[in-house]
N, CA, C and O of each residue as an XYZ file, in Angstrom:
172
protein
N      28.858   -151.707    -94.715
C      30.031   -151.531    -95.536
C      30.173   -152.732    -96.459
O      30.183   -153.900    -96.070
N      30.261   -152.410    -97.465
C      31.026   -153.316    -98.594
C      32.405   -153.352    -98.770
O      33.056   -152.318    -98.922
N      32.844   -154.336    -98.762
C      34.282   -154.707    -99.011
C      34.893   -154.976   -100.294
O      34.105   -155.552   -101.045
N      35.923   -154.776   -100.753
C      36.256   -155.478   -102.183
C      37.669   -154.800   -101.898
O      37.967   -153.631   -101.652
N      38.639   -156.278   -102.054
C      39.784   -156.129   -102.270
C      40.650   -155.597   -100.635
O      41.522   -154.743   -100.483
N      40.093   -156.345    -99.784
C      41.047   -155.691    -98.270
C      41.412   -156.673    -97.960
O      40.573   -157.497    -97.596
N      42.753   -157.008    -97.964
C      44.146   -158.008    -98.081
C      44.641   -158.107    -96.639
O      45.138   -159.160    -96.239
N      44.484   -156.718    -95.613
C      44.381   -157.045    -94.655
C      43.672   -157.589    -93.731
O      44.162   -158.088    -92.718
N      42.225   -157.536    -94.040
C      41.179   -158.184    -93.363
C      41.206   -159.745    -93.665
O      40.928   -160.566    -92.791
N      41.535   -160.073    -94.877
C      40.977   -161.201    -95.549
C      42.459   -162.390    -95.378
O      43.664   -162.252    -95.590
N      41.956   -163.064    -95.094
C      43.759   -164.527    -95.013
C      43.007   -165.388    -96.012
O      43.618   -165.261    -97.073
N      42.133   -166.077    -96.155
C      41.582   -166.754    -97.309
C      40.564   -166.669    -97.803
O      39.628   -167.048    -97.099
N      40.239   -166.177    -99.134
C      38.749   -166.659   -100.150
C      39.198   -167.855    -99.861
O      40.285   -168.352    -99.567
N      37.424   -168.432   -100.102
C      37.085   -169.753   -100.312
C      36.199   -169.697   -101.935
O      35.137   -169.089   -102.066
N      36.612   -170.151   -102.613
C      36.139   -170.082   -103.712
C      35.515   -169.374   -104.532
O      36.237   -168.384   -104.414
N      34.767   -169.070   -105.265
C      33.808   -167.890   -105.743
C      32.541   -167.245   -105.324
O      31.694   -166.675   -106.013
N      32.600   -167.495   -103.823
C      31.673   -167.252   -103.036
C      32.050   -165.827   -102.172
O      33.135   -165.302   -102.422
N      31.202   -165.237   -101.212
C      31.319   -164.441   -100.853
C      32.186   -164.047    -99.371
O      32.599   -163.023    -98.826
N      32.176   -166.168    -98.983
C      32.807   -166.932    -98.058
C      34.171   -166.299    -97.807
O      34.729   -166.436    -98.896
N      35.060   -165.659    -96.954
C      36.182   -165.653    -96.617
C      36.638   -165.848    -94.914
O      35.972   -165.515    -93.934
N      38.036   -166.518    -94.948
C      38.893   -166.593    -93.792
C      38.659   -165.315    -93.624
O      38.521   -164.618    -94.629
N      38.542   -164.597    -92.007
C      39.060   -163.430    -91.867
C      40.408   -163.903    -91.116
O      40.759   -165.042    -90.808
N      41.211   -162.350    -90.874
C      42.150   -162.170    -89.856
C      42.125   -161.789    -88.528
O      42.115   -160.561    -88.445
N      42.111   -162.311    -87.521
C      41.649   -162.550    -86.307
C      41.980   -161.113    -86.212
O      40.942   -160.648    -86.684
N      42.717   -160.093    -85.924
C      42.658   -158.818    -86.103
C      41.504   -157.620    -86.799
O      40.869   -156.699    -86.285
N      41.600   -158.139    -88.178
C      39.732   -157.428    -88.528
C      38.714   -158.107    -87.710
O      37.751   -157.349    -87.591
N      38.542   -159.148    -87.139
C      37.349   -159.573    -86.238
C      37.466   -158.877    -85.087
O      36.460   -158.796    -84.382
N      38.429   -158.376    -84.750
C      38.777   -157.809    -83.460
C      38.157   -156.753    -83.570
O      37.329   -156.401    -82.729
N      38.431   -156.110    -84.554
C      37.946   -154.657    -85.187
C      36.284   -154.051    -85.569
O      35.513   -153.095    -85.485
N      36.472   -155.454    -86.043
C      35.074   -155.643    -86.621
C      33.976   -155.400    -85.710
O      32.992   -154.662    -85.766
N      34.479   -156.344    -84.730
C      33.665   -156.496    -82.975
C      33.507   -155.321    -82.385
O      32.443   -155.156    -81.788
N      34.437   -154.288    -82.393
C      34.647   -153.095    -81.244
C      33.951   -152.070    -82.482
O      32.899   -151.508    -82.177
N      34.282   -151.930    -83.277
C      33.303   -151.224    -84.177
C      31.832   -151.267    -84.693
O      31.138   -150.322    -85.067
N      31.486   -152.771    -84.614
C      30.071   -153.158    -84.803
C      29.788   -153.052    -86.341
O      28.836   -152.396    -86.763
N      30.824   -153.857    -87.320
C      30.543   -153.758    -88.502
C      30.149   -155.092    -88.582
O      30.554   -156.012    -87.871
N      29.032   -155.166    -89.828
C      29.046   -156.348    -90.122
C      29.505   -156.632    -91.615
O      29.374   -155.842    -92.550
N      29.950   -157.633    -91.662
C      31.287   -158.145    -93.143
C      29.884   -158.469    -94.076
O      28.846   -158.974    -93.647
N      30.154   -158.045    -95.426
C      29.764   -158.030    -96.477
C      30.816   -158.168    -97.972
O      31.137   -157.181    -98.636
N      31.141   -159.258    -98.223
C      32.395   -159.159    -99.595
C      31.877   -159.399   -100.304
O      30.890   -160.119   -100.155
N      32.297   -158.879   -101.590
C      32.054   -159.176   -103.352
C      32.610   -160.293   -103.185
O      33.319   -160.824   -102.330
N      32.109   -160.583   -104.270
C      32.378   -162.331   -105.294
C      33.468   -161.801   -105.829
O      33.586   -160.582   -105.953
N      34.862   -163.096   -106.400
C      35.629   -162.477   -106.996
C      35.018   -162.635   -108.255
O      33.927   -163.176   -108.439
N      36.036   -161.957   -109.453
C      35.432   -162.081   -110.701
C      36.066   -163.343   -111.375
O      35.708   -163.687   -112.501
């Protein structure tokens, strides 16, 4: 999955990288689902 723009998953970009804080809640999610995180760059 590609991500772009999920406000709930995300608590901080780190700069113009692909780098983000998650929310201990999407990791939770993330984990029991077996996704692995992929984000766009912002523009």
């Amino acid at each position: 999955m590609r991500y772009d723009n999920v406000k709930p998953a995300v608590a901080k970009v780190l700069g113009f990288s692909r780098t983000r804080v998650e929310s201990e809640r999407w990791v939770v999610f993330r984990s029991w689902a077996v996704i692995d995180a992929y984000y766009c760059r912002p523009a």
